[in-house]
Structures are given as C-alpha cells and as structure tokens.
C-alpha positions in Angstrom: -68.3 16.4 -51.2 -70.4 18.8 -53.6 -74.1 17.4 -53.8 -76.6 18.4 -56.1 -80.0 18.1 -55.2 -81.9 19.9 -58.5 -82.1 16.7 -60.5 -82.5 13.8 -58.4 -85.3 11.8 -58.0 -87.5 11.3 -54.5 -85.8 8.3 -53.5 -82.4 9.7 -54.0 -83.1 13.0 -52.3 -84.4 10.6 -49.3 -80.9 8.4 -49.3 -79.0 12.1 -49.4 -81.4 13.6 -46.3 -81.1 10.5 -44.4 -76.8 10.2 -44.8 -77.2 13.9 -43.6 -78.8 13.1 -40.7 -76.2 10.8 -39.7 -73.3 12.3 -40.7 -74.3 15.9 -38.9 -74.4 14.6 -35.8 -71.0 12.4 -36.0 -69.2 15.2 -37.7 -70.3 17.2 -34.3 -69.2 14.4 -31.9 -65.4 14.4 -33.8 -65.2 18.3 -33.2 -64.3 18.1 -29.0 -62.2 14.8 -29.9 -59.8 17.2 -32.5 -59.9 19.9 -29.8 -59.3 18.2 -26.8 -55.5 16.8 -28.6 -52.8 17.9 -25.8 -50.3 20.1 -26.5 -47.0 18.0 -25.9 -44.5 20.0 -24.0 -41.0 19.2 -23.4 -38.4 20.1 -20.4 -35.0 19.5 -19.9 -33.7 16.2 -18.2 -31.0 15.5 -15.9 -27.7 16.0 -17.2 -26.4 12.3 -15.2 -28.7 9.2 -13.9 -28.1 11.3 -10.2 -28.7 14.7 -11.1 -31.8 15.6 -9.4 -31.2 19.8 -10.0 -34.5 19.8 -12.3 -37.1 18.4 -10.4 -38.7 21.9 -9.5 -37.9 22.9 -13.2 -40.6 20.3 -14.1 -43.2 21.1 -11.4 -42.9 24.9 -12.1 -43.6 24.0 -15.9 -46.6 21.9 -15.1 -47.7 24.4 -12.7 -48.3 27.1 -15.4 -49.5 25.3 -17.7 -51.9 23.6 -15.5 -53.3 27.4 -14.9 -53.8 28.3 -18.6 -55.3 24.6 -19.7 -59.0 26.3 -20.1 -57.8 29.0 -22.3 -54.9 26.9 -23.9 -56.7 23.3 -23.9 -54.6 20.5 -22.1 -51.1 19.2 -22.1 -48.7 16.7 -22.0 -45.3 16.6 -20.8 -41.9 14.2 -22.1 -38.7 14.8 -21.1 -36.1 15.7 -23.7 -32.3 16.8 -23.4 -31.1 13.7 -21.3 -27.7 13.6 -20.6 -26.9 16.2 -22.5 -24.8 19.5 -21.0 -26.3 23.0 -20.9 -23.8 24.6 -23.8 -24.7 21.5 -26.3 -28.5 21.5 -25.2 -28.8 25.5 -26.0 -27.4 25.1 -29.1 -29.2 22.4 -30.4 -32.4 24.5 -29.3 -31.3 27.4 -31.4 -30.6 25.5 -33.9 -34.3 24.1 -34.0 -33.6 20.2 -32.9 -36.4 20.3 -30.3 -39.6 20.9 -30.5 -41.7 23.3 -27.9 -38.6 22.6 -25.5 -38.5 24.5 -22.5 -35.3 24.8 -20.5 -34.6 26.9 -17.8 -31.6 28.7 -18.2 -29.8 32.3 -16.1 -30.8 34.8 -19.0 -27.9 36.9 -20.9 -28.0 39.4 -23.2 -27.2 36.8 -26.0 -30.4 34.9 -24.9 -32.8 37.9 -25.2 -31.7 37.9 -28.7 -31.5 34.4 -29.9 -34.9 32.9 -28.1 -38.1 33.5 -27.0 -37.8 34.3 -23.1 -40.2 33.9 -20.3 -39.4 36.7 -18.3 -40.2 35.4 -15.1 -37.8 34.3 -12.5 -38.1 31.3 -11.3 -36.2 31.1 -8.4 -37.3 34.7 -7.5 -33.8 35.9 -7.2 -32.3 33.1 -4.9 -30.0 31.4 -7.8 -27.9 34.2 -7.4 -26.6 33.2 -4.1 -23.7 31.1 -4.5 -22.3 28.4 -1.8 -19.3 26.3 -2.4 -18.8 22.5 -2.2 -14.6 22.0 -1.1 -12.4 19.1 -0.1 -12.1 19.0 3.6 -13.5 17.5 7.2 -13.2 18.6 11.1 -11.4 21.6 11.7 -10.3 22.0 8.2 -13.9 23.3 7.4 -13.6 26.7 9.1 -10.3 27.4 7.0 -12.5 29.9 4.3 -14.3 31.7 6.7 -11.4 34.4 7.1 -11.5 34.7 3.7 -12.2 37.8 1.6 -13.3 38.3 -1.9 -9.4 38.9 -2.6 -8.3 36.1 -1.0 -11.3 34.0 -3.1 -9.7 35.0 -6.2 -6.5 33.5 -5.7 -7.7 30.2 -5.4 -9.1 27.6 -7.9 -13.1 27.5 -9.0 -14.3 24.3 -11.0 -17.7 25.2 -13.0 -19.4 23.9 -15.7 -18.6 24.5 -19.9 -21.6 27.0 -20.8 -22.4 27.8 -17.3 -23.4 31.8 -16.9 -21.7 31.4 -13.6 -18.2 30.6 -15.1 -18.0 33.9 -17.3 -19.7 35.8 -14.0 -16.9 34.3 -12.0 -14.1 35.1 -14.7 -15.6 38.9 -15.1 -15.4 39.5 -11.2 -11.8 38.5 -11.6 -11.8 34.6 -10.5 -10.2 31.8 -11.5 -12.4 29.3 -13.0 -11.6 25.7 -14.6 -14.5 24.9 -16.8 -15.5 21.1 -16.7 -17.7 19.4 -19.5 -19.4 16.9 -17.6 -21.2 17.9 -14.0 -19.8 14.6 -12.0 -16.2 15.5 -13.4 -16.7 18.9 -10.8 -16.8 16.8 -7.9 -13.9 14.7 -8.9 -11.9 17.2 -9.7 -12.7 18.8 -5.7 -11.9 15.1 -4.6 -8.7 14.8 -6.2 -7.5 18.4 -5.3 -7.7 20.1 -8.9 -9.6 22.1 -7.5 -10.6 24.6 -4.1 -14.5 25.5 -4.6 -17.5 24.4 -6.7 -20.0 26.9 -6.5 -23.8 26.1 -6.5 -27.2 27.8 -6.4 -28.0 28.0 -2.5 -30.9 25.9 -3.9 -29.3 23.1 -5.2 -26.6 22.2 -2.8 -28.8 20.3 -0.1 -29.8 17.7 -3.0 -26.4 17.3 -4.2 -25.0 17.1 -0.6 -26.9 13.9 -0.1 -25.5 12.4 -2.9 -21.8 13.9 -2.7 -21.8 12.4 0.9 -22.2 9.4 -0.5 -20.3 9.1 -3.2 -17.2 11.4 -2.5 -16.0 11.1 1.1 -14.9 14.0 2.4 -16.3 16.8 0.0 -18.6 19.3 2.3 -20.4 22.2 2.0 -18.3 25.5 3.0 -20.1 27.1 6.0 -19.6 30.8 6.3 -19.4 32.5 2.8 -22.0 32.9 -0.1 -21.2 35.3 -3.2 -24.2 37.0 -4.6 -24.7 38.1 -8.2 -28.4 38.9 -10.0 -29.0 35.9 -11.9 -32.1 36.2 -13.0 -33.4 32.3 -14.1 -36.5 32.5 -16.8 -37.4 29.3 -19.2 -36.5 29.9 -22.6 -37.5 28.2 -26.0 -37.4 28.3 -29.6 -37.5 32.1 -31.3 -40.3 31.0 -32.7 -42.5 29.4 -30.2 -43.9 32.8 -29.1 -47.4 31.2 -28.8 -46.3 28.8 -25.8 -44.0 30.9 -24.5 -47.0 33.0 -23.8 -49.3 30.8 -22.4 -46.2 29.6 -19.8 -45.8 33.5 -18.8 -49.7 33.5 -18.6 -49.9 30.4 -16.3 -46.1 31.5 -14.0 -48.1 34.7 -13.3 -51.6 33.6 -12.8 -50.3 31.4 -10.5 -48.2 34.3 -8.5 -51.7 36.1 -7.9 -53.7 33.4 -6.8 -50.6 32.4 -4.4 -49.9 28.2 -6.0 -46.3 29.2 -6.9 -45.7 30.8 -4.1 -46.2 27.7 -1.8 -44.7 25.7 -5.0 -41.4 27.8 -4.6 -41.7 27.8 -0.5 -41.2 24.1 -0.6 -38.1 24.1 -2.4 -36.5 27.3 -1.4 -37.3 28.0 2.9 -34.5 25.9 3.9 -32.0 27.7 1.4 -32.9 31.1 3.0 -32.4 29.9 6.3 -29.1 29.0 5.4 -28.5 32.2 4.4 -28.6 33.6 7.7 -25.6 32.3 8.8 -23.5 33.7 5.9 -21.1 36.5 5.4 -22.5 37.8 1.5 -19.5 38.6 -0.4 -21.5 40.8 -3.8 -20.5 40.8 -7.5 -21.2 42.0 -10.8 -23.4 40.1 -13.3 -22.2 42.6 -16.7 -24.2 40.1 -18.9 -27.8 41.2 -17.9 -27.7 45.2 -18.4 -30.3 44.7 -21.4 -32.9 43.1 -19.3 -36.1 45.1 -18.6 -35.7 45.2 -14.5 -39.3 44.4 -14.4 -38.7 40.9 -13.9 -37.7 41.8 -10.3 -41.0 42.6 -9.2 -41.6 38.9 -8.4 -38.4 38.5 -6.4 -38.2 37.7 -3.0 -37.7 40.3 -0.2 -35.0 38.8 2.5 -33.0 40.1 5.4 -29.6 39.1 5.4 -26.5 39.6 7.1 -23.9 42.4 6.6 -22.3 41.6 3.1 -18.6 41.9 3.0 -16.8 43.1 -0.5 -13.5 43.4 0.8 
C-alpha cells in the first residue's frame, strides 16, 4: 500500500502514524512464524506390511537433518513409496512424482547421471557383504560350506527386479531369477524354485525373525558370504541439489562429532561379528568404476577371515 502523506490533514496523518504503529510491530512478530515453516522431507516406506529393511534408512535421514536444522531451519518427515518395489519407485522419482524424496539406493553409474547423489555411504561399506537365506534344517545346513564360487554359480539365486545385486550377481557369472515382489523371494526358497536369496549381512537378522515364523524351514546359510563394493548413498530428484546438500552436510557433521557412528554401531556390531565366522568368497561390482573413491573414506576398517575366490 502506497501512502501519501503531502496532502493530508492532521487528523489523517494521526490515523496513518497510529495504523503504523500497529502494524510495524505485527508485521515483525509474522516474520519468525514464515521462517520457522518445516521443510517436509520424505523417505521411502516398506515395500510389504512386514518389511522392516528401512528403519535405519529413516533414523539416518533424521539424524542429518537434525544436525543442519540451525543452518537449514527445521523439518518434517512423511513416509512416501509404500508398497511400492525399488525399480518402479526410482522411476517414478526420475520422473519427478515425489517431492524432496530421499531413498537410499546401492549407487551405479546410471544413478550419478540421472539424480542428485549423497555421496556418503550409509552402511560404511557393510552392504556389500552378502549372506544367503536357503531351504533346509539339521545336518542339511552345512551342505554349502564346501562350496566354491564355481560351485555357487551352478546353482539357482532368487533376487529382486531392479536390485543392483541381481546385475552384480549376473556380471560375476551367476544365475539369478529376478522376483517382483520381496515376499515372493522367500516363497520361491520355500517351494524349491530356488537354492539362495542373498541379503545385506545387515538385514538378515530382521528378516530371520520373521522368516522363522512365517516359512518353516528357510535358514540362514552359515559358512559363506560373497563380497562386492556396494557403495549405498541416498539419492533424490536431479534437481533437489539444495537438500541434497544439507543431508551431506548433516551425514558428515554427524561423522565428526561421532552421533552416526554410535547410530550405525547399533544396527551394524552384530553383522560384523557374524562375519568372523565366514569364508569371503570376492566379486566384481563393474557398475561403480565412475564413482569418485572418496566416498570410502568413511568406510569401516574390519578384520576378516581368509577370502576364498576359488
């Protein structure tokens, strides 16, 4: 509102003075209200009503964001991507369907190229290591220890349609069946489709709770783990540069001043542990040679048994 003051009489000017009085001081009280408006950011939900895989996904993302709120201002966060499989949920995020979505996802080549990357590893290099759900009980257990990475190759894999792991697998010369839907896996194991399901060495104590009671005799396979780098950053929109920033900012903040480290302790101790008792059978990820290696910086240092190639 333009007001001009040259012409009006002594009473108006005093109306005009006073309604700037007021209004001064309640257009400076509406300022914080505007700036204090959260951010909403949103993170990828469970593929089934019993997938559980994404819990530290979402406390990771808080974490950061949590460590950038005085630069950044606060946050909120919703869930978005329910139900939905990783191939269909990437390409709806390319294609712009979600807004400020983060999802964590093992970075390719392809990625790098087609969104904005946080190039921080989330599960400091543990993904990589690869354990096997298979079909058996008792003695039968110990029947793939023997095995080498030859022997491996000649029998079937069951992973999931968009899964990084299921081109890995193929490129090392496996052979993989790849499944749509993540409970159809275990079926498939259960009704002898099927000799292994891989998992991150991370995710296989959830899902063994809930295999063991839901499919009978499926167990986790005790002596092997195959290793690839599988380097796991949160990705988002091309364009979302500004938030992808802030979520690097707050991942590495929270490195230095040690909160992720305990964060990642409390989800990832038990899988190193298991580790110990493995024989490491090591392949080739091809899909990653246009990474910056920087990333490994923040990877964990672990001892670890002889590896076997043969």
């Amino acid at each position: 509102m333009y007001l001009n003051l040259t012409h009006q009489t002594a009473h108006d000017r005093w109306w005009v003075c006073l309604w700037l009085v007021l209004l001064v001081p309640l257009a400076t009280w509406a300022m914080p209200v505007m700036a204090l408006t959260p951010t909403v950011f949103y993170y990828q939900g469970a593929e089934d009503e019993s997938d559980g895989r994404n819990a530290y996904v979402k406390a990771v993302l808080q974490l950061a964001l949590e460590k950038t709120e005085d630069e950044y201002g606060p946050f909120t966060m919703l869930e978005a991507g329910g139900y939905l499989n990783k191939a269909r949920l990437l390409r709806e995020l390319q294609q712009g369907h979600f807004n400020n979505l983060f999802v964590r996802a093992s970075v390719t080549n392809e990625m790098l190229a087609n969104f904005a990357v946080v190039e921080f590893p989330l599960a400091r290099g543990m993904a990589g290591y690869r354990v096997a759900f298979i079909r058996a009980e008792g003695a039968e257990l110990q029947r793939f220890c023997q095995l080498d990475k030859s022997a491996l190759q000649q029998l079937s894999i069951v992973q999931g349609i968009g899964w990084l792991d299921s081109q890995i697998l193929q490129a090392n010369g496996f052979k993989v069946q790849q499944v749509s839907h993540y409970q159809n896996m275990f079926s498939m194991l259960r009704a002898k489709r099927a000799d292994l399901f891989f998992r991150a060495i991370n995710e296989i104590d959830i899902e063994q709770q809930q295999v063991a009671h839901d499919y009978g005799m499926l167990q986790v396979e005790p002596c092997l783990a195959l290793y690839y780098p599988l380097p796991r950053f949160f990705i988002t929109d091309k364009n979302n540069t500004k938030n992808a920033e802030r979520v690097y900012r707050g991942l590495v903040r929270a490195y230095a001043d040690g909160s992720f480290i305990r964060l990642w302790q409390h989800y990832f101790d038990a899988s190193i542990k298991r580790l110990q008792q493995r024989r490491i059978i090591p392949l080739n990820n091809p899909f990653i040679d246009q990474l910056d290696p920087q990333y490994q910086r923040y990877n964990v240092n672990i001892e670890l048994p002889q590896s076997s190639a043969k």
